[in-house]
N, C-alpha and C positions, 0 to 999 in steps of 0.2 A: 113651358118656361125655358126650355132650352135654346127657342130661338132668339130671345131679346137678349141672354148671355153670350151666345152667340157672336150677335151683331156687336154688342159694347168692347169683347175682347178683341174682336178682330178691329175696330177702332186703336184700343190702345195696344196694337203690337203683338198680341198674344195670337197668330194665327196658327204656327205650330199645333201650340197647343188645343188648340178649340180644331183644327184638320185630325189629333188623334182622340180627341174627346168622339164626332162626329162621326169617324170610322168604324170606333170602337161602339158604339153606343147606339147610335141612329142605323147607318149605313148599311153594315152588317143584317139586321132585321126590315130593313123595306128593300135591299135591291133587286127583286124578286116583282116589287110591285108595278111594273114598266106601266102597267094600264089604270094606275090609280090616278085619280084626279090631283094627287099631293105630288105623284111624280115630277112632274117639270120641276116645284120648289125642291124639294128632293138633291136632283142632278144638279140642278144650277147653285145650290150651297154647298155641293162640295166641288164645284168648280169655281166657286168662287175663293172657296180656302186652300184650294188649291195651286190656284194663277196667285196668289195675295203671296204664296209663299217664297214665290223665287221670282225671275227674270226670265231663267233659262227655258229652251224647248224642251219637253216633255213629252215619254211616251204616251200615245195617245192622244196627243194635241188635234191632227188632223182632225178624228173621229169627235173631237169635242167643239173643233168647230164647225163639224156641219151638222152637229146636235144642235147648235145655240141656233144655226140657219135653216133648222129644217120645223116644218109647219109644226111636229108636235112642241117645240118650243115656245111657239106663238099663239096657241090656243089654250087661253084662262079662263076659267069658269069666274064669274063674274062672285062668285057667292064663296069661294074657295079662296081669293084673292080679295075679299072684302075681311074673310078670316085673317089673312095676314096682314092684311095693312093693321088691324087691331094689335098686330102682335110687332107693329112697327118696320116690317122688310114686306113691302108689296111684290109680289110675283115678277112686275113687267120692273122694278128697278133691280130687282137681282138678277134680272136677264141683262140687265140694261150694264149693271156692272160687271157681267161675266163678257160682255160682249166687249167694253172697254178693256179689261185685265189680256184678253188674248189679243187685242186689237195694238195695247203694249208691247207685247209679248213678238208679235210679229213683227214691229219694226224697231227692235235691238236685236232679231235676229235678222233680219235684211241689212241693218250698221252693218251689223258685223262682217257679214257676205261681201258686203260692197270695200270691205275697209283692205 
């Protein structure tokens, strides 16, 4: 159930809040599971609450984008991502939005450089 609350806060503005709901609550108890079939949704929903949060760069940014670029991010179990799209956030569109929020993210911080 936590995921479709999730989705609808982060829609209306409440990302904050749903980045320390998800730390606190989800986070904390799976970031151990790097080899679970659930990991890629996992990383990519708190990187996407993450990037939702601000504009600026971020420690860590590098290492999160050559997560979103590296092959375990692109490999979906077809039946694990059939689970999600039931729960309304498919795997490969929350990758697809992590990879826009840093794709953002990169050119306001290239403005800026250039300015």
């Amino acid at each position: 159930i936590f995921i479709p609350i999730v989705r609808i806060l982060k829609w209306k503005g409440q990302v904050t809040r749903m980045n320390e709901l998800y730390k606190n609550n989800i986070h904390k108890n799976t970031a151990k599971q790097r080899f679970s079939p659930i990991y890629p949704f996992l990383k990519n929903m708190s990187l996407v609450l993450t990037i939702c949060e601000g504009t600026d760069e971020y420690e860590g940014m590098d290492d999160d984008i050559s997560w979103v670029l590296s092959e375990a991010n692109s490999t979906v179990h077809i039946e694990v991502d059939d689970f999600y799209i039931s729960l309304g956030w498919s795997m490969n569109t929350q990758a697809a939005e992590v990879c826009l929020g840093l794709a953002r993210r990169c050119n306001v911080i290239r403005r800026d450089i250039m300015r």
